[in-house]
Phi, psi and omega in degrees: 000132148004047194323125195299337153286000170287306168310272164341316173264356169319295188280025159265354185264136195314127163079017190275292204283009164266352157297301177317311202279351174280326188230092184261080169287133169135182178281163167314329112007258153001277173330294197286324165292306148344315222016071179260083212194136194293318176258075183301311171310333199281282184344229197358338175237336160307322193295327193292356209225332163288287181326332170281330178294296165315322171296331187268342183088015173228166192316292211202168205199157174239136183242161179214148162257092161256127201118044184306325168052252184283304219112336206305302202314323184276319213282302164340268193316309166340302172305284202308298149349295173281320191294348202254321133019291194267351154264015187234344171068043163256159204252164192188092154275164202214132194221127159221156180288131192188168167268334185054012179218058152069165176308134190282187196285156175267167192277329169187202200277006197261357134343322191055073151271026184274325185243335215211119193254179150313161165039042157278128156070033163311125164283146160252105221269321190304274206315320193296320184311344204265021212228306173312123164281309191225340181290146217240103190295143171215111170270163180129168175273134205257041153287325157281326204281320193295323159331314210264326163285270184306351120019250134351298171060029174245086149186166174310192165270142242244122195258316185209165189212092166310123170256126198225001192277014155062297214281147164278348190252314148326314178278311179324324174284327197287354185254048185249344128324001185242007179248009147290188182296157173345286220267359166274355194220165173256159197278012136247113187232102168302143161257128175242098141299107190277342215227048178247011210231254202285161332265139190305352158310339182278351168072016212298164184181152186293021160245021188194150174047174207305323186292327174274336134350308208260345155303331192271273203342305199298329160292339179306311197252129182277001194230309166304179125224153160239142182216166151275175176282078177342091196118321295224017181241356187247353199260354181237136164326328187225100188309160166196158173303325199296334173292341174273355171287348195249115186244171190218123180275083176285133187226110194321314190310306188301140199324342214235006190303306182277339150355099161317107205255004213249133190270157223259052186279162152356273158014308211239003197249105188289122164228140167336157207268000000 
């Protein structure tokens, strides 16, 4: 294999990683540190959320997209889910979330109604169900359908989650996924927040839209937190805005929390000079 600084000063040369990404060789791993991947964010938190389940001793793991919209974003994670699935020999469902009638109207100002109106981003649900192979469409607002699924308690433990819903009062019901029971989640459940960025008309900021979301959880709750990965844009090879989008729900309490995840190889064993 390749040494990876070697790799590194490669795909620094222009138009070395839109070759890779026409023929994309080597593992998957590699492929994911790279970001040789049409959703490179999604990769990177399916893998990080598979590799921690597999560190963890478990089968399978559920991953979610809400906000679905045109669709291309699930039909991604789908893709990605399976190739990355089958090579990590984890079993990995793909569930996404939607209203199926475009964004409902908003509730105040921490909406940012201002950028994202009613019927924004309408789905044609017929056509996208008929392009899925296996990812599970669940329509509705999703203050009733996400209750109502963990609930419901049929899918694996829930590994990474795309927040695609632009409302703070939306993402504030979805994150009734971080209140099932134990055995629904893994005890780091990677995260992507897309509407924490674009478009700078938007002002984003912790009082408005999803950063004021994820500020209120973080006040509710003493054993949970969400946070981002500190640094994590210095930890890859190739810096990107999308890395400051990847946040991790730790949640201290869970059984599986302190579970040593570090493999107990030579590497890691300090022997005498």
């Amino acid at each position: 294999m390749i040494p990876e600084n070697l790799v590194r000063r490669l795909t620094q040369i222009p138009g070395a990683r839109t070759i890779w990404h026409n023929f994309p060789v080597g593992t998957v791993e590699r492929r994911v540190r790279f970001g040789i991947w049409p959703r490179l964010h999604y990769a990177f938190g399916v893998y990080a959320a598979a590799d921690e389940a597999k560190r963890l001793g478990l089968k399978a793991i559920s991953v979610f997209e809400l906000g679905v919209a045109g669709g291309r974003g699930l039909l991604a994670l789908e893709s990605i889910a399976a190739e990355i699935g089958a090579a990590m020999g984890i079993e990995i469902s793909v569930f996404g979330f939607d209203s199926g009638e475009g964004m409902p109207s908003p509730a105040g100002y921490r909406d940012i109604p201002y950028i994202r109106d009613q019927g924004f981003y309408k789905m044609d649900a017929d056509a996208l169900r008929s392009r899925l192979k296996s990812a599970r469409l669940i329509l509705g607002s999703v203050a009733q359908t996400i209750p109502a699924f963990i609930r419901n308690g049929e899918f694996p433990p829930i590994g990474f989650i795309v927040f695609d819903l632009d409302y703070y009062s939306s993402t504030k019901c979805a994150f009734a996924f971080f209140e099932g029971p134990f055995d629904s989640r893994l005890p780091r459940t990677y995260c992507y927040f897309d509407d924490i960025m674009w478009p700078v008309t938007a002002c984003h900021n912790e009082w408005i839209g999803e950063l004021c979301a994820i500020r209120e959880f973080n006040l509710e709750h003493s054993s949970k937190k969400l946070t981002p990965i500190n640094m994590l844009r210095y930890t890859l090879p190739h810096a990107a805005p999308w890395q400051d989008q990847i946040y991790v729900m730790h949640d201290f309490s869970h059984p599986l929390y302190c579970n040593n995840l570090t493999d107990k190889s030579d590497k890691h064993t300090q022997r005498p000079i």
